[in-house]
N, C-alpha and C positions, 0 to 999 in steps of 0.2 A: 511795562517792562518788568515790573517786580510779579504779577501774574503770571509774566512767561516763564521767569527764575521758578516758582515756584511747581510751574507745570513740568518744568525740566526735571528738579528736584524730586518731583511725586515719580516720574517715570524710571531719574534713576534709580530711588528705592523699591520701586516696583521690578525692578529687573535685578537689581541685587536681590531683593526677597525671592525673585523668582528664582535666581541661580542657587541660592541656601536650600531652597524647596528640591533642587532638581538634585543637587548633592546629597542632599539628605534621604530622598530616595531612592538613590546608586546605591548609597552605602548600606540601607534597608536590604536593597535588593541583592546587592552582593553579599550579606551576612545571610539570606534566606537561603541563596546556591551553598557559600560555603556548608549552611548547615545540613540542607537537602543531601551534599554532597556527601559528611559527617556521617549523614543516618543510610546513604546506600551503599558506603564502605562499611560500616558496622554491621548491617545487616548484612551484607557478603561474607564479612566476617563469619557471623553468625552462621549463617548457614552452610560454610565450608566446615568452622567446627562442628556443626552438628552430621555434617556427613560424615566428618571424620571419626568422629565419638561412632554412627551408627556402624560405620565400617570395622571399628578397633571392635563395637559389641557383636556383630557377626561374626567377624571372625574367632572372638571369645565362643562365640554357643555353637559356632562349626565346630572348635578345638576341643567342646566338652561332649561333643557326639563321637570324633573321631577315635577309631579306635585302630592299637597295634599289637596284632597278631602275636603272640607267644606262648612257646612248648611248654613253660613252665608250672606243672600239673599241682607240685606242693607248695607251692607261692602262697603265701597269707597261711599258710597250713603251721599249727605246731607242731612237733615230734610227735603227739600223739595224735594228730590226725582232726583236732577240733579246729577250728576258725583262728586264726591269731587275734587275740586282743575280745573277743566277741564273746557273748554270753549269752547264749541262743534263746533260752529262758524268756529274756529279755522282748527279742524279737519277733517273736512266734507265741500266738495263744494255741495251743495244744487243746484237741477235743480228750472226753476220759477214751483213755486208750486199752483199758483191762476192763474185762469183762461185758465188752462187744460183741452183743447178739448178729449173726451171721447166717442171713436165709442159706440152708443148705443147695438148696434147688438151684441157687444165682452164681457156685461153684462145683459143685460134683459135675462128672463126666458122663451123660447121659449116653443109654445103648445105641443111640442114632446115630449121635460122635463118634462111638467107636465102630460101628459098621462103614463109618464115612473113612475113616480112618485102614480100616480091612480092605474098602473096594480101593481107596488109595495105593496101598500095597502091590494088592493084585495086579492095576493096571501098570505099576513099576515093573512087573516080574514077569507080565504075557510076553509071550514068544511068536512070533512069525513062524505061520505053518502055510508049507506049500501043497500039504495031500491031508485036505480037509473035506468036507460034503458040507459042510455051514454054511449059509448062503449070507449076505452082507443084510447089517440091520444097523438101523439107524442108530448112532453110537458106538461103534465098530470102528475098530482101527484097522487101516488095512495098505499093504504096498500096491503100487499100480506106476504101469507107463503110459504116456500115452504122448501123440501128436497132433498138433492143430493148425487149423487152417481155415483160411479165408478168402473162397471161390478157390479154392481148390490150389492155394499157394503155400506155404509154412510160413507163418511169423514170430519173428523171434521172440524167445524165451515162451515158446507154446510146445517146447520138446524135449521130454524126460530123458533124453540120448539113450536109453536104453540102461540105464543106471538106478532107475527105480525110484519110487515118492510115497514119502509115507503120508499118509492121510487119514483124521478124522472125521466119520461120518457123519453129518451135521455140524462140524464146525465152521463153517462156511468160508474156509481157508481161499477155494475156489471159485470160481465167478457163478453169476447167476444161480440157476438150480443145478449146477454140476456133480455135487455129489449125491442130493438125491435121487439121481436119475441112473445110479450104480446100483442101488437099493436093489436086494433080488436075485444080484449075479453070483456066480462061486467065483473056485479058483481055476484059471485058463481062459475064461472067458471073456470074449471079445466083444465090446460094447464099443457103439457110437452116441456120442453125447453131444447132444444140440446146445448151444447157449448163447444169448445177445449179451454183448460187454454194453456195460453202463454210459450210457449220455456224456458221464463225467467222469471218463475212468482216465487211470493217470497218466495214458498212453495216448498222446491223441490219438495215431494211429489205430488205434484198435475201439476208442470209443463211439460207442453207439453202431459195431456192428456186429453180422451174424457170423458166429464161426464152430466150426465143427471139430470134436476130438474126437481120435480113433484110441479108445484102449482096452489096454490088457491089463486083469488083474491078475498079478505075479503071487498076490497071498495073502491070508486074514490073520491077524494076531491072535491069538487063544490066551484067555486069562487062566492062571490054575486055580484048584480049587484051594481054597485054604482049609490046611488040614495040618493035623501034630507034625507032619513029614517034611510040610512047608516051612511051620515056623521054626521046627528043628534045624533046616537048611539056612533060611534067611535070618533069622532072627532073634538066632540063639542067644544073645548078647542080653536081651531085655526075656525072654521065656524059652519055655520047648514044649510049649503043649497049646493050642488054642485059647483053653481056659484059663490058662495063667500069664497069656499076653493080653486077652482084655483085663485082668487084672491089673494087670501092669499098667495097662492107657488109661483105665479108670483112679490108682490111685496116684500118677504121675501127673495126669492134669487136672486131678481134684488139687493137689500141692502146686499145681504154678497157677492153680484159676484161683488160688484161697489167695496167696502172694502178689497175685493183680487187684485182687478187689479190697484186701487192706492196703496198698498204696495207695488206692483210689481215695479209698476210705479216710487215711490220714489229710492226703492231697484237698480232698473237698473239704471237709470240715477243719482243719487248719488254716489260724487268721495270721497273717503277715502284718507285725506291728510298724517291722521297720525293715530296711535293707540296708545293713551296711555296705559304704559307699566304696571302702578299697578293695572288697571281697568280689561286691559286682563286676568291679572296673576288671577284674581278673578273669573273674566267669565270662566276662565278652573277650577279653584278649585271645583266651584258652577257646572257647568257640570260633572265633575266625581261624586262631590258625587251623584247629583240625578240619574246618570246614575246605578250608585251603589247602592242608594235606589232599584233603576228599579229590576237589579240584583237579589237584596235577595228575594224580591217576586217571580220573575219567579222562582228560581232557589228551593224553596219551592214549588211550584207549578210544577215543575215539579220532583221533588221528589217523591213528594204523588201521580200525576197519573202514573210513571212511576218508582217509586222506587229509582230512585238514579238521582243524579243533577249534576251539574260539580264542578270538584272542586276549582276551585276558580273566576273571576272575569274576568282575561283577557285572559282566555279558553273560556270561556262565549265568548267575543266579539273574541276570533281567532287572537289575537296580545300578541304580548310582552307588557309588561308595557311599555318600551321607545318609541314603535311604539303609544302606544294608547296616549301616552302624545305628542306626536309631533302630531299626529292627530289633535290633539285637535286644537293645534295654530289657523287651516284657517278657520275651525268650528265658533269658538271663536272669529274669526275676525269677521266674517260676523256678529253673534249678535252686537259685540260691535259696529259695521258702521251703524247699524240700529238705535239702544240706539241711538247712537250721531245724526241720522238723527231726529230722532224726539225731540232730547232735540233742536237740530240747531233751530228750525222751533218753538219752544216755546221761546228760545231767544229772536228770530226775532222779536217774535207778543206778548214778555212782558208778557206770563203766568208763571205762579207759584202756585203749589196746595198747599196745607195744608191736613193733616191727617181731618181736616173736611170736605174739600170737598171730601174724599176719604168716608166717612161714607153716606154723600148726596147721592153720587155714589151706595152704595149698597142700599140704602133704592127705589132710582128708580126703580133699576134693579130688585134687591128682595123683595122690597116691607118691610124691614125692617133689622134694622144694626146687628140682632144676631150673626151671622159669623163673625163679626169685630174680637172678642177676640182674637176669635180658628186662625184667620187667624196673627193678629199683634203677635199674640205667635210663630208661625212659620217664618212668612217672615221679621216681623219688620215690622213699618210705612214707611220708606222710600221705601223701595221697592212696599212694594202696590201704592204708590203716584206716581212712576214711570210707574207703567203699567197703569194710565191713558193717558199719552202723548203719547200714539202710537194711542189711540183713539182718542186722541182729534186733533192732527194732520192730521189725515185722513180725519175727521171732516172737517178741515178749509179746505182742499182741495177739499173737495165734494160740500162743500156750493157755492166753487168760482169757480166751473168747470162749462165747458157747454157741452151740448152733439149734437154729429153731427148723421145722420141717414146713 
C-alpha cells in the first residue's frame, strides 16, 4: 500500500514538474514572439524613417538644383557694376596680363579673307539677266521653270507654275543629277531633265521612280565687277575706293580677331579659385529666363509657319526641367569665372565706372545717349556698368601686348 502511495506521489510530482516545465516554456516562448514582434516593429520603424529621411534628402538636392527664372540683370550687382559683397581677386588666379606676346599671323586678316569677303559681296549684288550669251556653269545662279512628270502624268509640287525658281548650280537643292544636267544651256532654252527620286525620298509616292522635267531657263544672274564705282554705290559707309575697303576688312577684323583671341587668352589661362554661391544662383536664374524669353519667340514663330509649336519649354530644349537646371551649373560657371576675370583685372588697376561714364560710352559708340532709358528700364544701371569691364580689360591687355611675326 505505502509503495503504491508512493507511486502515486512520484507521478503526481512528475506531472506537476511537468505542467511548471510546460508554463515555463509558453512564457519563453511568448516573451520570444513578443520580442521578435519588438524587433519587426522597430525595424519597420526604421526603415519607414529612413525612407523618410531619404525622401526629405531628395527633395533637398531636387530644391538645390531647382532653378527660377528671372529678369533681374543688376541682382547681386553694386552701383558700380562689381559683384556685391565679392572680391574677385580673391576668386580668380589671373595669368600676367601686360606685356602678352601675340602671334600676328593667329589675328590679322589675311588677303584670302578678304577676297572671300569681295566674292561675298558680289554674289549679294548679281543681277538676274535675261539677254546674256553666258552659258550655265557649275556655280552659277540662275532662274528656271520647269514641269514634272511621271509616265507622262504631273505630280504635285513638280511645277514652277510659271512663277520662276531660283537655283544654285551645284547646290543639289534638286533631286538626283538635276542641276547638272542644265550645265551648257543659255537663256530660252529648253531642256529635258531625266532623274530617278531616291529609294527613300520623303514622298512615298514619288520614291524610287523615274520622272522627267521639261524646262525653260528664264535667266543667269551676273555678278558685277568690283570696282571704285561699286563700292562707291554699295558701300560707301565703310570706303569709296576698292583699296580702302580692303583696308577697311583688314584693320576691322585684325580688331575683333585681336579682341577674340585675348578673351580666349584670358578665359584659358585664368584659374577659378572659387564661385560665389549667390552670384551663381543668379547667373542660372538670369539664364533660364532669357533662355525662356528665347523660347516664346521661337515657339510663336514656329506656330505661325508651321501651325503648331511644342508645348512647353523643356520639350523645346529635349530635357527634363532637373536635367536643364543641373545643366545650367557649368554653363553658369563659366560666365561667372569670366565676370570675376574681368572685375580681378579692374581691381588690380583701381577702375570703377559710374552710370556716367556708361552714357559717355553710348554717345561714342552711337553717337548719342537715346537708348540709355529703354535700356536702364530693362537691365538696370549696374549691369550696363558691368558689361564695360570686359571691354576695358581687353583694352589694357592690347595696349600692353607686343606682337611677334
Amino acid at each position: 500500500m505505502e509503495k503504491k502511495n508512493e507511486a502515486n506521489n512520484a507521478e503526481n510530482l512528475s506531472n506537476s514538474m511537468k505542467k511548471r516545465i510546460d508554463r515555463a516554456n509558453q512564457q519563453k516562448k511568448a516573451k520570444r514572439s513578443a520580442m521578435t514582434g519588438r524587433i519587426i516593429s522597430i525595424t519597420i520603424l526604421a526603415l519607414i524613417a529612413a525612407g523618410i529621411i531619404y525622401l526629405i534628402g531628395a527633395a533637398v538636392v531636387k530644391a538645390s538644383y531647382k532653378v527660377t527664372p528671372n529678369g533681374e540683370y543688376s541682382k547681386c550687382l553694386d552701383a558700380n557694376g562689381y559683384v556685391s559683397g565679392v572680391n574677385a581677386s580673391t576668386c580668380v588666379t589671373l595669368p600676367e596680363y601686360k606685356g602678352v606676346s601675340i602671334p600676328r599671323s593667329e589675328v590679322e586678316f589675311s588677303d584670302e579673307e578678304v577676297q572671300k569677303d569681295i566674292d561675298s559681296q558680289l554674289e549679294q549684288h548679281q543681277e538676274l539677266s535675261k539677254d546674256t550669251d553666258k552659258k550655265i556653269e557649275d556655280g552659277d545662279k540662275i532662274n528656271l521653270d520647269y514641269v514634272g512628270t511621271i509616265d507622262g502624268v504631273e505630280f504635285e509640287g513638280g511645277n514652277s507654275g510659271g512663277n520662276g525658281s531660283d537655283l544654285t548650280i551645284g547646290s543639289h537643292q534638286f533631286v538626283d543629277d538635276f542641276e547638272e544636267q542644265l550645265i551648257g544651256s543659255g537663256v530660252g532654252d529648253n531642256i529635258t531633265v531625266n532623274v530617278t527620286f531616291p529609294e527613300d525620298y520623303q514622298s512615298a509616292d514619288l520614291a524610287g521612280k523615274d520622272a522627267q522635267f521639261d524646262c525653260t531657263i528664264n535667266g543667269i544672274y551676273i555678278k558685277p565687277e568690283f570696282t571704285d564705282e561699286f563700292v562707291a554705290e554699295n558701300l560707301s559707309d565703310k570706303a569709296s575706293t576698292v583699296e580702302e575697303y580692303k583696308q577697311y576688312l583688314k584693320d576691322t577684323n585684325f580688331d575683333t580677331n585681336l579682341k577674340s583671341w585675348i578673351e580666349d587668352y584670358l578665359d584659358d589661362n585664368t584659374t577659378a579659385v572659387s564661385y560665389p554661391k549667390k552670384y551663381l544662383k543668379q547667373l542660372k536664374s538670369l539664364q533660364k529666363y532669357t533662355a525662356m524669353q528665347s523660347f516664346e519667340y521661337m515657339n510663336q514663330m514656329y506656330a505661325q509657319m508651321y501651325g503648331q509649336g511644342y508645348n512647353d519649354f523643356y520639350e523645346y530644349e529635349g530635357k527634363t526641367e532637373e536635367e536643364y537646371d543641373k545643366d545650367l551649373i557649368e554653363t553658369c560657371q563659366e560666365t561667372e569665372k569670366k565676370m570675376l576675370t574681368y572685375q580681378a583685372i579692374m581691381e588690380k588697376e583701381g577702375i570703377k565706372y559710374t552710370i556716367d561714364d556708361y552714357k559717355k560710352h553710348l554717345v561714342e559708340t552711337d553717337g548719342n545717349d537715346d537708348s540709355y532709358t529703354d535700356q536702364v528700364d530693362e537691365y538696370g544701371d549696374a549691369y550696363l556698368i558691368q558689361t564695360m569691364y570686359k571691354d576695358k580689360a581687353i583694352e589694357i591687355v592690347k595696349d600692353n601686348a607686343t606682337f611677334t611675326d
